[in-house]
N, C-alpha and C positions, 0 to 999 in steps of 0.2 A: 352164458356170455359175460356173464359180471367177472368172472375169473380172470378172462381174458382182459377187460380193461383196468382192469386189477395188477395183472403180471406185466400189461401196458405201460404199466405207471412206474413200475417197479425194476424192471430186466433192459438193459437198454439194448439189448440184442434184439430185443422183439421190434422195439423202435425203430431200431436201423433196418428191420427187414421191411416193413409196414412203409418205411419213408422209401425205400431201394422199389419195391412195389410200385408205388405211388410214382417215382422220377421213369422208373422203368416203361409205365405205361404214356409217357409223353412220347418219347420215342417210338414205340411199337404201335401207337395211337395212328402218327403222322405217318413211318415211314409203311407202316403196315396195309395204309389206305393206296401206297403207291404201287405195294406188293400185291394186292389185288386185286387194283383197276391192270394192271399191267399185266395178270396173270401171270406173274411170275415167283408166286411160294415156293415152288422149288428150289429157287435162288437159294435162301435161307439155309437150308436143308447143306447145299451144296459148299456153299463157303463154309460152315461150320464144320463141316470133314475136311475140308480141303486144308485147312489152317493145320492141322493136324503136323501136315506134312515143313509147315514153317515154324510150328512149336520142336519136332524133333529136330531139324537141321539146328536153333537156336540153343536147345539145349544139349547137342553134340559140340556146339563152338561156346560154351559157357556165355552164354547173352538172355538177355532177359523173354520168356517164351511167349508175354505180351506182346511185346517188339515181332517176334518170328511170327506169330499171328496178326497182328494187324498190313504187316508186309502180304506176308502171303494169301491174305483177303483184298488186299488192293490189286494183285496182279490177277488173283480168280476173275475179280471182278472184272478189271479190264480187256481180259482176253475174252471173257463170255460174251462182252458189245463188244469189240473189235470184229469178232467171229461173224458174231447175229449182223454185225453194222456191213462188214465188206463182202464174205461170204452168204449171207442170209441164209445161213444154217437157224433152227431153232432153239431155243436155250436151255430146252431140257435136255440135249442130244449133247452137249458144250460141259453145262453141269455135271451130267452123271459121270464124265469123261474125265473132270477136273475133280469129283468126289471119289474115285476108284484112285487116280494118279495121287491124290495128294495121301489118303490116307497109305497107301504104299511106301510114297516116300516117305511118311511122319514112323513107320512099324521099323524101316531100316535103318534109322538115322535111331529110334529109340534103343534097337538092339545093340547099336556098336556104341551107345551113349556107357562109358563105365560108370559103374554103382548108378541105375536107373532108380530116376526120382517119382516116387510115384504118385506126389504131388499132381504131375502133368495129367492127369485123370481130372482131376478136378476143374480143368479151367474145359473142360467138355462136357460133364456133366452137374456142375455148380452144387450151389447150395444156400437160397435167401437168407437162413438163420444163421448164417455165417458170413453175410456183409458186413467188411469193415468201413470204419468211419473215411478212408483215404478213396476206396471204389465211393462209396457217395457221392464223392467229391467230382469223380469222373464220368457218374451219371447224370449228374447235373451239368456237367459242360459237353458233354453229347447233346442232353436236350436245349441246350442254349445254342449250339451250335447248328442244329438238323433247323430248330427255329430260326434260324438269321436268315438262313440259305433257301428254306420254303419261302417265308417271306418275301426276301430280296426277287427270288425267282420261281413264283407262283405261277403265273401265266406260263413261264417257258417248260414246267412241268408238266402243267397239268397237258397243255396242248401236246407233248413226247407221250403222255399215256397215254391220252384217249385218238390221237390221228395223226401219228408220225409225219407219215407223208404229206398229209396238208401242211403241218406245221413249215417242214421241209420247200412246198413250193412259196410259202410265202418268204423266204429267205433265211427264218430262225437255224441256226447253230446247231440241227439235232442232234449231232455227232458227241457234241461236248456234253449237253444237257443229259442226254441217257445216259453216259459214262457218268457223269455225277451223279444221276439216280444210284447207278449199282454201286458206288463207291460208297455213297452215304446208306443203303442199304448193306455193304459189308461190313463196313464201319459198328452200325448198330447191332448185326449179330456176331461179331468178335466180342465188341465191350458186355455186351450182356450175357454170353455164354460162358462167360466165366464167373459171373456173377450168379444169377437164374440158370444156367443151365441148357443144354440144348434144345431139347422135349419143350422145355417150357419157354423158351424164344421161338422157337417156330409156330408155336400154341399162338402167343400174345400179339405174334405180326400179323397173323393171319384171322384169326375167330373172333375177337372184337372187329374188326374192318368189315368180314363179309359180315352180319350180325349188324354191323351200319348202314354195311350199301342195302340194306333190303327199308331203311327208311328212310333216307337220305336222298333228297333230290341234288343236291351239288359235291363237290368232291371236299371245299372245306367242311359243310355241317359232317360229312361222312366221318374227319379226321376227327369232330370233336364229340360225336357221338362212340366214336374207336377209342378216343381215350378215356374219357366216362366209363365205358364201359369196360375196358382194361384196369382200371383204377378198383371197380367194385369188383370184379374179380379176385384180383392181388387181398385186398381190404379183407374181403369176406375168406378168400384162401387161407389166408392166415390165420384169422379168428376160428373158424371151421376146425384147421389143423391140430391147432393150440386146445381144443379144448375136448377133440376126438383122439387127440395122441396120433395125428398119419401126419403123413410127409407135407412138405409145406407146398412145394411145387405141385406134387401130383393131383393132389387136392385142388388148388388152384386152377388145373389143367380140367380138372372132372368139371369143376361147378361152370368153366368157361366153354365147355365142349358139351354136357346138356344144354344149356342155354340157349345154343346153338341152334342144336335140333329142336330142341322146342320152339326157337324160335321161325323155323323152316315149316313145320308141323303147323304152327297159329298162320302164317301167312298164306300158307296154300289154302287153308279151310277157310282164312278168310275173300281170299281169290273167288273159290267153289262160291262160299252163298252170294256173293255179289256178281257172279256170273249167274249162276239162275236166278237171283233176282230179277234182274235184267231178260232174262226169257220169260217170266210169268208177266 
């Protein structure tokens, strides 16, 4: 491990991935707690294909494929609450529907793109050791941003995940609040799937959060026990990576997804003896 804060000191590529890690799990901390008290991981999964299809139209009309991706994650998103909000269809039936459509339209929109850049690969399957100092820039004002908006509106959140409908009779705005859930949940897996990657945005929304809710009595300590624990992930991914020569993501993705099960595995066993406890 001394190698590694060795090449720490020295590579400032490592740096930027270490800090990209570090801003990365602020986001995937917060919104990731909302992804699943709401049961909706699938979400993730779904806009990050669907954008596909707003990366190929942007780069058939020469625009930038950020821009075609963050458009086309805001309408995924909106039309999956519009759907769930008016038809009360369910969201994995909306998803799979807007993940089959979009990547369609992103394969035909790439094939008639002349001289196909194949760049566009990358902003779906990323790469931490090749964050530059400008994306920093933009994961840091994602998580300054997801921040304002929790804050500002913590109660009208949390009450949209945990009991729509009551929130609803007591007069709250549910309509708006959920659409700004998935919006700032698309939001977050556009900006980072081009950064991290997809695998490893779905990984960091999801397995730090549930990994919280199993200590966590309230929905903030969950968000900050998600981000801690998405933080030592990243931290430890990296160093791990760096010094066993593998991939920086997928590493990251293993050490986050044992953890997991071990930690599913310590809870049940400790359920078990304090359940017999309790009968002896």
């Amino acid at each position: 491990m001394a190698d590694f804060f060795k090449a720490l000191a020295e590579h400032a590529f490592l740096q930027n991935a270490l800090l990209a890690g570090l801003l990365a799990s602020v986001s995937c901390g917060v919104m990731g707690t909302y992804v699943v008290v709401r049961r909706i991981s699938f979400l993730a999964g779904g806009i990050a294909h669907s954008v596909l299809g707003g990366m190929g139209i942007a780069y058939f009309l020469g625009k930038s494929p950020l821009l075609g991706a963050l458009l086309a994650a805001i309408i995924a998103a909106l039309i999956i609450g519009l759907v769930n909000l008016r038809w009360h269809e369910q969201e994995d039936t909306i998803i799979a529907a807007l993940w089959a459509i979009g990547m369609a339209i992103g394969i035909i929109f790439i094939t008639r793109t002349p001289g196909y850049n194949t760049d566009l690969m990358s902003y779906l399957f990323g790469n931490i050791l090749l964050v530059r100092q400008e994306q920093l820039y933009l994961l840091a004002a994602l998580d300054v941003l997801i921040l304002t908006l929790v804050v500002l509106f913590y109660k009208q959140l949390q009450a949209v995940v945990f009991d729509q409908e009551f929130a609803a009779l007591r007069g709250m705005h549910v309509e708006w609040f959920y659409l700004l859930l998935l919006c700032l949940v698309a939001l977050t897996v556009v900006i980072l799937v081009q950064i991290v990657g997809l695998i490893m945005v779905i990984a960091l929304l999801t397995l730090p959060a549930a990994i919280a809710r199993q200590y966590a009595s309230s929905l903030g300590k969950m968000m900050l026990i998600a981000m801690v624990l998405a933080m030592i992930f990243n931290s430890s991914g990296v160093a791990v990576s760096f010094e066993l020569d593998l991939p920086a993501g997928a590493t990251v993705i293993l050490i986050a997804g044992l953890l997991y099960f071990g930690s599913l595995v310590a809870t049940a066993v400790v359920r078990r003896w304090r359940a017999q406890k309790l009968i002896r």
